[in-house]
mmCIF file of the N, C-alpha and C atoms, coordinates in Angstrom:
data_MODEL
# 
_entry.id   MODEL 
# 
loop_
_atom_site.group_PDB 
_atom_site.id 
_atom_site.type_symbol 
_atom_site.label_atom_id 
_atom_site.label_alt_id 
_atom_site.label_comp_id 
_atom_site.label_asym_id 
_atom_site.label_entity_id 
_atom_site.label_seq_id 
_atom_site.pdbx_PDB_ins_code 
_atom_site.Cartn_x 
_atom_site.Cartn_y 
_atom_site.Cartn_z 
_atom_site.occupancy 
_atom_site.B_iso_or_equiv 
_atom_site.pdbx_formal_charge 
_atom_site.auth_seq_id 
_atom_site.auth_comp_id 
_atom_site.auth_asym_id 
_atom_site.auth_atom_id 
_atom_site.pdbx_PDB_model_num 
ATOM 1   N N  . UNK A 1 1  ? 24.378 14.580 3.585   1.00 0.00 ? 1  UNK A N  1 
ATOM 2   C CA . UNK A 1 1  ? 23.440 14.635 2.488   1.00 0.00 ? 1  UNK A CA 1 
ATOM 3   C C  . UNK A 1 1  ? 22.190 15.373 2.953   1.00 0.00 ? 1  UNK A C  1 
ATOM 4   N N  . UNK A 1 2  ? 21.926 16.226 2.203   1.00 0.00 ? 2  UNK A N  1 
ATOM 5   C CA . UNK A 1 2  ? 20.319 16.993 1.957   1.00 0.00 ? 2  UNK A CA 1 
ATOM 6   C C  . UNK A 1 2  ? 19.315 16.515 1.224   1.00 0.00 ? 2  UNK A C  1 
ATOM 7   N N  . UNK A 1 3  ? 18.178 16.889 1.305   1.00 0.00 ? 3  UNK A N  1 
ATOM 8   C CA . UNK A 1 3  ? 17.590 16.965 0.435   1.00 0.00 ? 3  UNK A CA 1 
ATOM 9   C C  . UNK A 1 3  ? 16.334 17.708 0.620   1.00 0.00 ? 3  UNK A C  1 
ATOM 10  N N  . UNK A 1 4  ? 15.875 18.238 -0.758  1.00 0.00 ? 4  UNK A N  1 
ATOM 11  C CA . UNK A 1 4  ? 14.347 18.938 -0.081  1.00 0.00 ? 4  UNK A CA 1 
ATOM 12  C C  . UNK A 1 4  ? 13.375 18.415 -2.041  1.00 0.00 ? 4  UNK A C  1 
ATOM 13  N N  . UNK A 1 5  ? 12.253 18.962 -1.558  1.00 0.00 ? 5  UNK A N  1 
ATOM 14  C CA . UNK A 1 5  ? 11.408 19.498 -2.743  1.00 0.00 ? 5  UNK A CA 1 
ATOM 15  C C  . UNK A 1 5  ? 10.941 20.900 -3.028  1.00 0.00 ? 5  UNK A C  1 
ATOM 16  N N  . UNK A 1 6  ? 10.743 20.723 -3.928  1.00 0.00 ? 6  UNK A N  1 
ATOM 17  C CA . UNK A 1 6  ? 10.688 22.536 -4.788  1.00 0.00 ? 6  UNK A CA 1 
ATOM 18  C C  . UNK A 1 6  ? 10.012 21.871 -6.078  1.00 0.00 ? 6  UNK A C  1 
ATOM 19  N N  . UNK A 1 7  ? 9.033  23.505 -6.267  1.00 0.00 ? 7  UNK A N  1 
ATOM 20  C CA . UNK A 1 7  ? 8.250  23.102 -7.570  1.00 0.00 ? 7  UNK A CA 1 
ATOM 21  C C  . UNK A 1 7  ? 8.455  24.081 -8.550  1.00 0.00 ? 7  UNK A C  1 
ATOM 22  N N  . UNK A 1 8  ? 8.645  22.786 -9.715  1.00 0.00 ? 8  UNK A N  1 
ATOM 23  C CA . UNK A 1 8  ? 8.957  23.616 -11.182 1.00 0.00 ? 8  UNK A CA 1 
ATOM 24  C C  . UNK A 1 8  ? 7.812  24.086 -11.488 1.00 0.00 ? 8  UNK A C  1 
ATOM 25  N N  . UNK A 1 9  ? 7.996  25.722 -11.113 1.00 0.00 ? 9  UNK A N  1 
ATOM 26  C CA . UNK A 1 9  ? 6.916  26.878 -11.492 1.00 0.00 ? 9  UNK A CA 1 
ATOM 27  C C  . UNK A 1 9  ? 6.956  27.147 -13.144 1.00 0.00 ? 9  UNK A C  1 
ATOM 28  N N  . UNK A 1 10 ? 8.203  26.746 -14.006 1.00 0.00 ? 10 UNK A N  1 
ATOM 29  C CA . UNK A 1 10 ? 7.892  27.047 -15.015 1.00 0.00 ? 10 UNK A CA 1 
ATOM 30  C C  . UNK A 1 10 ? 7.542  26.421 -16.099 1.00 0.00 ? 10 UNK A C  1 
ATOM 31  N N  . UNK A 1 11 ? 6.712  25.035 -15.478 1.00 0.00 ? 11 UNK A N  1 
ATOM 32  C CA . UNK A 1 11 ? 6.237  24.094 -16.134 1.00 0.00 ? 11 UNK A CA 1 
ATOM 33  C C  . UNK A 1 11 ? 4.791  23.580 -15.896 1.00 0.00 ? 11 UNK A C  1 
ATOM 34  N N  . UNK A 1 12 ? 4.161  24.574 -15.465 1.00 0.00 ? 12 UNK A N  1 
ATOM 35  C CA . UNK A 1 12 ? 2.768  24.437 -14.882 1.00 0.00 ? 12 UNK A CA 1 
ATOM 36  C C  . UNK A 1 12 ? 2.051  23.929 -16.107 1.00 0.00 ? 12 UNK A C  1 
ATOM 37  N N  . UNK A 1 13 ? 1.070  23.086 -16.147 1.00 0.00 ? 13 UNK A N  1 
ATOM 38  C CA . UNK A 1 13 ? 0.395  22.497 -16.983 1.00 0.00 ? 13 UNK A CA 1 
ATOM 39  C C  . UNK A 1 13 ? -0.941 22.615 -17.204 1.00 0.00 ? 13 UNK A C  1 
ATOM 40  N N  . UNK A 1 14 ? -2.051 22.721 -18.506 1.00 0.00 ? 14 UNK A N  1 
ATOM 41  C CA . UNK A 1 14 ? -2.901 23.140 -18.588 1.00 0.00 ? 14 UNK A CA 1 
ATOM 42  C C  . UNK A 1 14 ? -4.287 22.998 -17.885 1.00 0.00 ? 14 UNK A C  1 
ATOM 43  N N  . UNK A 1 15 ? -3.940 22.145 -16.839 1.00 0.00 ? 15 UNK A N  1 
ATOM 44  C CA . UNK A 1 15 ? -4.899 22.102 -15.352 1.00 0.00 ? 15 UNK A CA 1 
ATOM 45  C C  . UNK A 1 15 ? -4.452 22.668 -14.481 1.00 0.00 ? 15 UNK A C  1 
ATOM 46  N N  . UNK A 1 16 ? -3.029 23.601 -14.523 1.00 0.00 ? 16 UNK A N  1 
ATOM 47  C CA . UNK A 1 16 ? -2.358 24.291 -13.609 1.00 0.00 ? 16 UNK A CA 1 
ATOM 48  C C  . UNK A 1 16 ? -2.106 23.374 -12.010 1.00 0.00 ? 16 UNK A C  1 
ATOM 49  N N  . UNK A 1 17 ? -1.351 22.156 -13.041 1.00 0.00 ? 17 UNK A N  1 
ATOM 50  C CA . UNK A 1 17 ? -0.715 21.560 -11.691 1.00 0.00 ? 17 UNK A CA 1 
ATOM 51  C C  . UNK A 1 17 ? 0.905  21.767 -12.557 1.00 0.00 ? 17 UNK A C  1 
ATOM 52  N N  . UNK A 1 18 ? 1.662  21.312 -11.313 1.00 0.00 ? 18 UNK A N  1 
ATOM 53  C CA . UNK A 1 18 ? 3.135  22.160 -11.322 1.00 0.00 ? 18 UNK A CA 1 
ATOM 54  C C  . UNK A 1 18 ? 3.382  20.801 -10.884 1.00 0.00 ? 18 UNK A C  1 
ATOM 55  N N  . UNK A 1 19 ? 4.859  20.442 -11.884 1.00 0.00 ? 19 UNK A N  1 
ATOM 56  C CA . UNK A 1 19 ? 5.582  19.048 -11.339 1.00 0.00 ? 19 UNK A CA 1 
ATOM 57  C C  . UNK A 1 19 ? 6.111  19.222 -10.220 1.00 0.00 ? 19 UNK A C  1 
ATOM 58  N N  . UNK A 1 20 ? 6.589  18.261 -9.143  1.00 0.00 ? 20 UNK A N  1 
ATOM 59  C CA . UNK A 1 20 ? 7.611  18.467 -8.354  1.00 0.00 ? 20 UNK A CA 1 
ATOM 60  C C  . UNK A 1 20 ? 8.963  17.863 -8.398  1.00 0.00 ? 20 UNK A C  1 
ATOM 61  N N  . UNK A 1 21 ? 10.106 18.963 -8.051  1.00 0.00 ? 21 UNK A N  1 
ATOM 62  C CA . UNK A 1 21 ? 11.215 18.354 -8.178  1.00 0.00 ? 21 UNK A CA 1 
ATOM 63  C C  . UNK A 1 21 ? 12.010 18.077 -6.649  1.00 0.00 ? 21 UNK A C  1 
ATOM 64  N N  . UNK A 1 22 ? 12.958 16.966 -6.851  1.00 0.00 ? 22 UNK A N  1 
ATOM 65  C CA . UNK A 1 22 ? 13.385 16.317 -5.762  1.00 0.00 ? 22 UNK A CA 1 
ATOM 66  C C  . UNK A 1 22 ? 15.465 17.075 -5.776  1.00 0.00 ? 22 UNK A C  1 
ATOM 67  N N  . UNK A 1 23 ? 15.579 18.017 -5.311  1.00 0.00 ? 23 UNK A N  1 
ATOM 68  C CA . UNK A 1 23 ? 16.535 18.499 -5.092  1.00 0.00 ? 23 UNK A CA 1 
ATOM 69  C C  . UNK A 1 23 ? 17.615 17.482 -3.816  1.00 0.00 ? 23 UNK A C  1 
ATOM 70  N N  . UNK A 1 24 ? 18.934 17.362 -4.160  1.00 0.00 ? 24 UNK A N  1 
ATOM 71  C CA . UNK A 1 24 ? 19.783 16.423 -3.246  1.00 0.00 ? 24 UNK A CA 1 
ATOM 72  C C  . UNK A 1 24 ? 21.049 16.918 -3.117  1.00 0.00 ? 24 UNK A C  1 
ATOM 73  N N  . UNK A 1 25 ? 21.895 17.378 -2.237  1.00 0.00 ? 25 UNK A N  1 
ATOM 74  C CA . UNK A 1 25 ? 22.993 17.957 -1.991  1.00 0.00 ? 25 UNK A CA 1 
ATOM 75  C C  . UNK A 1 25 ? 23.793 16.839 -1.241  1.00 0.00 ? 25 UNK A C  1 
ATOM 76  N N  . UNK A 1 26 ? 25.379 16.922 -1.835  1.00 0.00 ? 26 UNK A N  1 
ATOM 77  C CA . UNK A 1 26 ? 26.003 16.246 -1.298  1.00 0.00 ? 26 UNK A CA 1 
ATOM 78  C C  . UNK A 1 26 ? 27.540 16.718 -1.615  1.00 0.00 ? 26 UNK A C  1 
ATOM 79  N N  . UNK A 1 27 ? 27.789 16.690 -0.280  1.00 0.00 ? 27 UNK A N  1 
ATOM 80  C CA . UNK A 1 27 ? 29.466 17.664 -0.194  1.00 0.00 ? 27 UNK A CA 1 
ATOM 81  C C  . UNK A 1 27 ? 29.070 18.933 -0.923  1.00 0.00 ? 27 UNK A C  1 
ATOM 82  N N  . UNK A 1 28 ? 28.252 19.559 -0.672  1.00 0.00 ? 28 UNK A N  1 
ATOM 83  C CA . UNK A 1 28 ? 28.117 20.934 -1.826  1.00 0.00 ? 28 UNK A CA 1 
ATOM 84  C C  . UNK A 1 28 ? 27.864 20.873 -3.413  1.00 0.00 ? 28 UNK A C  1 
ATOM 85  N N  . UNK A 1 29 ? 27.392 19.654 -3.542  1.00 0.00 ? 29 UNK A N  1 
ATOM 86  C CA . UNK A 1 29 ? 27.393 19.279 -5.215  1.00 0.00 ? 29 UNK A CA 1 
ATOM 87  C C  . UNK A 1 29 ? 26.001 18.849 -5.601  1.00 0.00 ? 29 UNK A C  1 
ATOM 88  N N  . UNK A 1 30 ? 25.243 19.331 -5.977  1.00 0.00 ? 30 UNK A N  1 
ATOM 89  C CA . UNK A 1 30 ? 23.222 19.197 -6.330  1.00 0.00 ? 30 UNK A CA 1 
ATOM 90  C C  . UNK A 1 30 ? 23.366 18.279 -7.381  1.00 0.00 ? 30 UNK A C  1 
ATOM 91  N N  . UNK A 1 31 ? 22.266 17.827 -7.272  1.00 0.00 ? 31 UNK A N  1 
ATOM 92  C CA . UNK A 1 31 ? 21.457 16.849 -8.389  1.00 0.00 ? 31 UNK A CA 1 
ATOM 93  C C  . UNK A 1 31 ? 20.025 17.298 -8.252  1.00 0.00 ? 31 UNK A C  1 
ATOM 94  N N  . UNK A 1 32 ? 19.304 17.334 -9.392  1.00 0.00 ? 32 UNK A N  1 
ATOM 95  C CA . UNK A 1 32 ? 17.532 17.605 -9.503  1.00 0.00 ? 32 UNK A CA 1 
ATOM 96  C C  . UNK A 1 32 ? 17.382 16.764 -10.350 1.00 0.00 ? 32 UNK A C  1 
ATOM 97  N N  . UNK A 1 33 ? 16.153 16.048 -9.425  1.00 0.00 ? 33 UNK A N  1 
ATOM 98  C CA . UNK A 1 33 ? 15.141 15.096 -10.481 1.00 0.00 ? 33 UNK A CA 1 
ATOM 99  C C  . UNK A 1 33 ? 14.170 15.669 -10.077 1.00 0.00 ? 33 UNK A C  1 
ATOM 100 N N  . UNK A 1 34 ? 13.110 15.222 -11.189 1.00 0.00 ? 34 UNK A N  1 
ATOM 101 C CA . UNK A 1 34 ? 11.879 15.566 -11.747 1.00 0.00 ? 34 UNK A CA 1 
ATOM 102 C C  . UNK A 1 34 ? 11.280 14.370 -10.649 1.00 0.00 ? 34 UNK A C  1 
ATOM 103 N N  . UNK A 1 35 ? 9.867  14.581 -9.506  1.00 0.00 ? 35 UNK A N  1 
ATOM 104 C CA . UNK A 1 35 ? 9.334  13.168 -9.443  1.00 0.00 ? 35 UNK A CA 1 
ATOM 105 C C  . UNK A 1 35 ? 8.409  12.835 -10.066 1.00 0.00 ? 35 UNK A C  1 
ATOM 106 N N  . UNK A 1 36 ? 8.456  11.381 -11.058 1.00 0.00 ? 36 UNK A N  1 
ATOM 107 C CA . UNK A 1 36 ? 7.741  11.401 -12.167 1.00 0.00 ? 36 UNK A CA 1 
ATOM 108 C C  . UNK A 1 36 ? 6.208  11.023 -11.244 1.00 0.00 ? 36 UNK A C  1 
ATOM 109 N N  . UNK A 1 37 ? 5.059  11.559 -12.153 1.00 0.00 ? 37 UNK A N  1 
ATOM 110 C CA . UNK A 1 37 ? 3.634  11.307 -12.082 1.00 0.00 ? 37 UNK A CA 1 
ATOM 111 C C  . UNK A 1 37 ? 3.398  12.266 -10.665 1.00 0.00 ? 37 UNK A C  1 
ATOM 112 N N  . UNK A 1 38 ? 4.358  13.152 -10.440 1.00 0.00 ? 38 UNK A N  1 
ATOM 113 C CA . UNK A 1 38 ? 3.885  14.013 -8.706  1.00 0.00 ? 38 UNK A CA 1 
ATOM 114 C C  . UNK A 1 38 ? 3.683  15.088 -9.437  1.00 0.00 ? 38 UNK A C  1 
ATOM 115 N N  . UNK A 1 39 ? 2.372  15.687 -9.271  1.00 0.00 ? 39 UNK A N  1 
ATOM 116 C CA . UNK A 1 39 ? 1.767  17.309 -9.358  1.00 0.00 ? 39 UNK A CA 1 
ATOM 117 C C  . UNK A 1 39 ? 1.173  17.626 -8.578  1.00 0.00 ? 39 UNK A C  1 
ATOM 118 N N  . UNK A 1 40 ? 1.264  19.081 -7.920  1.00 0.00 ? 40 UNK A N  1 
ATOM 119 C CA . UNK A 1 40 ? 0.180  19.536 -7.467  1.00 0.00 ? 40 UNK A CA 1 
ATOM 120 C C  . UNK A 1 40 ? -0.145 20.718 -7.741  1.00 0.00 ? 40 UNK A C  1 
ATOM 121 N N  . UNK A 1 41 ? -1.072 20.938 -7.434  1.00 0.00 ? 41 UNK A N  1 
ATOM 122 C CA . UNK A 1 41 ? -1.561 23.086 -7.211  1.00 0.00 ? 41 UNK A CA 1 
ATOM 123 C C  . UNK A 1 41 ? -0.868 23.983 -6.286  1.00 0.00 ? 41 UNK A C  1 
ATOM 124 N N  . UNK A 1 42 ? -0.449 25.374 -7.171  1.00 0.00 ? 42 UNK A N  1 
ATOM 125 C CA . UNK A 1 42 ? 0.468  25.743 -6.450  1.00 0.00 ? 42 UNK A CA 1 
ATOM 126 C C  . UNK A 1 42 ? -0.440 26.370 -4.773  1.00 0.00 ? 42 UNK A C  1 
ATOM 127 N N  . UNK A 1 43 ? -1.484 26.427 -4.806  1.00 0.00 ? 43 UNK A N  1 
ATOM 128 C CA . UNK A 1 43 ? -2.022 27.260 -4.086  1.00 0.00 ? 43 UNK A CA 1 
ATOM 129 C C  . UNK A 1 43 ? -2.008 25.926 -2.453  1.00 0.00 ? 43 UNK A C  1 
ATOM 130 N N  . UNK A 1 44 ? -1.833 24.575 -2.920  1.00 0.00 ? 44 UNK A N  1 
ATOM 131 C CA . UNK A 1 44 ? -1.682 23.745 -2.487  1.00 0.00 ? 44 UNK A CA 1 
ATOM 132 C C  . UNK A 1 44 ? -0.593 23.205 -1.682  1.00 0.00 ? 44 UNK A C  1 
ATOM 133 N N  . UNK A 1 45 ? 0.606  23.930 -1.757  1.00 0.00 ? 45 UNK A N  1 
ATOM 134 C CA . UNK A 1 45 ? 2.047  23.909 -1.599  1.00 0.00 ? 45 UNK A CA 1 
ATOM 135 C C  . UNK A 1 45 ? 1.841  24.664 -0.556  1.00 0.00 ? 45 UNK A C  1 
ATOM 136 N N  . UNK A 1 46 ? 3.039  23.928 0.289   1.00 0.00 ? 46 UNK A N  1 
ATOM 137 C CA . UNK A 1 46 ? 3.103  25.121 1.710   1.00 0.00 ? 46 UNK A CA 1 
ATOM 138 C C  . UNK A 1 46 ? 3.859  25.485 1.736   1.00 0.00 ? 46 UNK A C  1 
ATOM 139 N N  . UNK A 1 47 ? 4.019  26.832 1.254   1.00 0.00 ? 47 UNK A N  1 
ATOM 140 C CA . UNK A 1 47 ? 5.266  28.069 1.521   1.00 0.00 ? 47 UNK A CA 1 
ATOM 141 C C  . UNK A 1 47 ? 6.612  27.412 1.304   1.00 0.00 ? 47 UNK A C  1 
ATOM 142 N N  . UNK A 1 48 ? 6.600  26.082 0.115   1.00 0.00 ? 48 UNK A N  1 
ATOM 143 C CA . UNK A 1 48 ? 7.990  26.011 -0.266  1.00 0.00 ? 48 UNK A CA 1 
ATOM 144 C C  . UNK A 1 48 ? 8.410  25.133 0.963   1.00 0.00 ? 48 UNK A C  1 
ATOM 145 N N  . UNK A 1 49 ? 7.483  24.022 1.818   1.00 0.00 ? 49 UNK A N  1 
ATOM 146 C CA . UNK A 1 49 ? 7.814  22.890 2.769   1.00 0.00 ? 49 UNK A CA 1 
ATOM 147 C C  . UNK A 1 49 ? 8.182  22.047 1.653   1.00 0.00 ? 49 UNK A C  1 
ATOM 148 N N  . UNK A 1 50 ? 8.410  20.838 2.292   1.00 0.00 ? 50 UNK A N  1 
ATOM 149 C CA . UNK A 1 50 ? 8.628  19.205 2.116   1.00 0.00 ? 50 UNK A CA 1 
ATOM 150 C C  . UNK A 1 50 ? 7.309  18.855 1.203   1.00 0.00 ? 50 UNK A C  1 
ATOM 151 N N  . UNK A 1 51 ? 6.646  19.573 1.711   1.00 0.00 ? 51 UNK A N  1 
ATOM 152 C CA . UNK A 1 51 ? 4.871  18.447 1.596   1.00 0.00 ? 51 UNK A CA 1 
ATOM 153 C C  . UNK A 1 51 ? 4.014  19.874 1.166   1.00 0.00 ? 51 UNK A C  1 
ATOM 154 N N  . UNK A 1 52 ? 2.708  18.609 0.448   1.00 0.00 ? 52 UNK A N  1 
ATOM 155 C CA . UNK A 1 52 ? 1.581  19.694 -0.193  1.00 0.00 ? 52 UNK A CA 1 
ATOM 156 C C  . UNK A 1 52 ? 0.708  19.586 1.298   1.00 0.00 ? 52 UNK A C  1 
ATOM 157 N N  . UNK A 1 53 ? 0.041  20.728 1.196   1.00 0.00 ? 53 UNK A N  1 
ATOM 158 C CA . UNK A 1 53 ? -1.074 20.966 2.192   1.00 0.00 ? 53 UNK A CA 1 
ATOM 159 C C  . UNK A 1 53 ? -1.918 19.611 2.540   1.00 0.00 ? 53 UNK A C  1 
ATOM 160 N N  . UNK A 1 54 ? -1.996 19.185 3.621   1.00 0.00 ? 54 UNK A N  1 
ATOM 161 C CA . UNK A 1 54 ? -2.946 17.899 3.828   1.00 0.00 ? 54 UNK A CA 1 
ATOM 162 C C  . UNK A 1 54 ? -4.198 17.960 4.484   1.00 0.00 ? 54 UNK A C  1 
ATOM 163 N N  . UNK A 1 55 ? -4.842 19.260 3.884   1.00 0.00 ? 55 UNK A N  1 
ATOM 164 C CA . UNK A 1 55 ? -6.141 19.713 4.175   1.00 0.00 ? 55 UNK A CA 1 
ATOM 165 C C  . UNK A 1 55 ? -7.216 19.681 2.864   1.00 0.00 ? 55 UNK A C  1 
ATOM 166 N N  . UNK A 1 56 ? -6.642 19.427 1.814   1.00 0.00 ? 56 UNK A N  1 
ATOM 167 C CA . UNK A 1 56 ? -6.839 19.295 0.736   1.00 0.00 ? 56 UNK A CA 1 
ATOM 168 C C  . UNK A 1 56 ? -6.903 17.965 -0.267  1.00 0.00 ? 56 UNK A C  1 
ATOM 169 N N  . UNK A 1 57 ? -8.061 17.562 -0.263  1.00 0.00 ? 57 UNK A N  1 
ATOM 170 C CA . UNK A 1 57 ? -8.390 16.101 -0.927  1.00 0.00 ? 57 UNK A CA 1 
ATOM 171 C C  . UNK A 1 57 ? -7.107 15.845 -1.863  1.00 0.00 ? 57 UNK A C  1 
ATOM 172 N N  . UNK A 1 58 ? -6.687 16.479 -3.213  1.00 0.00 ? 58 UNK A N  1 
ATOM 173 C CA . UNK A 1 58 ? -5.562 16.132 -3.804  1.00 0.00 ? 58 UNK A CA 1 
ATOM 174 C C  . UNK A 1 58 ? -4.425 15.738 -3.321  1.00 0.00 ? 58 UNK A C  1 
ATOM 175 N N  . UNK A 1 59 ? -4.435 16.745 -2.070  1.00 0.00 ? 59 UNK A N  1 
ATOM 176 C CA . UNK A 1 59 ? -3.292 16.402 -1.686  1.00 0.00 ? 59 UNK A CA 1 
ATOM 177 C C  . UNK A 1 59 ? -3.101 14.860 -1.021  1.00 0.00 ? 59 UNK A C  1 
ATOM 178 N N  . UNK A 1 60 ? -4.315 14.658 -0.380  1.00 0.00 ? 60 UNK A N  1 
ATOM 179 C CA . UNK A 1 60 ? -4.920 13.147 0.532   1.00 0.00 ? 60 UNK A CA 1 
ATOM 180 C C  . UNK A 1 60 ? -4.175 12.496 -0.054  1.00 0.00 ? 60 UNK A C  1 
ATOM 181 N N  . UNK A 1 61 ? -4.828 12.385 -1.341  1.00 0.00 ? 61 UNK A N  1 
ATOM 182 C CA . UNK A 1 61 ? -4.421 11.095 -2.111  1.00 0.00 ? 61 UNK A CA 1 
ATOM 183 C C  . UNK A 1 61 ? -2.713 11.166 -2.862  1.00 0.00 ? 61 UNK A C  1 
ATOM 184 N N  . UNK A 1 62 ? -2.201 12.091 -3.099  1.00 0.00 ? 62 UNK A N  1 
ATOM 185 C CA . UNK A 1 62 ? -0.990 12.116 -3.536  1.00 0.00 ? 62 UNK A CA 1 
ATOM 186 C C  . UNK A 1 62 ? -0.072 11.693 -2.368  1.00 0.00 ? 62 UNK A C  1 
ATOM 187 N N  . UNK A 1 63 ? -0.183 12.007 -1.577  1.00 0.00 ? 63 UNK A N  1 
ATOM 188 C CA . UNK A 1 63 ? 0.512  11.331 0.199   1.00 0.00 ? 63 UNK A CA 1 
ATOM 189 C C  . UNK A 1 63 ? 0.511  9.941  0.340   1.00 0.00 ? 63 UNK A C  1 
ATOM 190 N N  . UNK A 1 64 ? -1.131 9.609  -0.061  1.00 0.00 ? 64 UNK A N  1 
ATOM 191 C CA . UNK A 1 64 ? -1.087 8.009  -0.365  1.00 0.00 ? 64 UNK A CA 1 
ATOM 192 C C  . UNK A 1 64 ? -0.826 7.130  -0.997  1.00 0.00 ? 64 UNK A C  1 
ATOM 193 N N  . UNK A 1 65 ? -0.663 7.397  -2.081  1.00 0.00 ? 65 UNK A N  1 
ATOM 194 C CA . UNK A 1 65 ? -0.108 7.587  -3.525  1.00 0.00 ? 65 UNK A CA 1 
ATOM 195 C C  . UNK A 1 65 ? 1.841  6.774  -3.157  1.00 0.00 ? 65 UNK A C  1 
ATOM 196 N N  . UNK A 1 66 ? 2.194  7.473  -2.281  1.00 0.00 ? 66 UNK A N  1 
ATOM 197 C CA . UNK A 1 66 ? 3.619  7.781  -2.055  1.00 0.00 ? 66 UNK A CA 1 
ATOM 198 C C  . UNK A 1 66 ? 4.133  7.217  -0.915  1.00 0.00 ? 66 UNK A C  1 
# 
């Protein structure tokens, strides 16, 4: 089993935070969920990691959050 996160870029919202989705592979077969109440800024995202930038207050608290 895999899994990563990736953000739905084409659902950015009118504070321009972007949901995140929870991608899961198993035997070659995906599932995507949405994680509910997780947004962040894309500028906030690291190059498409696991995790939002943790240099960044939003991000602080969404880590803690979780």
């Amino acid at each position: 089993m895999q899994y990563s996160f990736t953000l739905r870029k084409d659902k950015i919202n009118k504070d321009g935070l972007i949901p995140v989705r929870l991608l899961i592979t198993v035997n070659g077969e995906r599932a995507r969920k949405n994680v509910p109440g997780v947004k962040v800024r894309l500028k906030d995202w690291k190059n498409e990691r696991i995790k939002p930038n943790l240099k960044n207050v939003r991000s602080l608290l969404l880590n803690q959050m979780y």
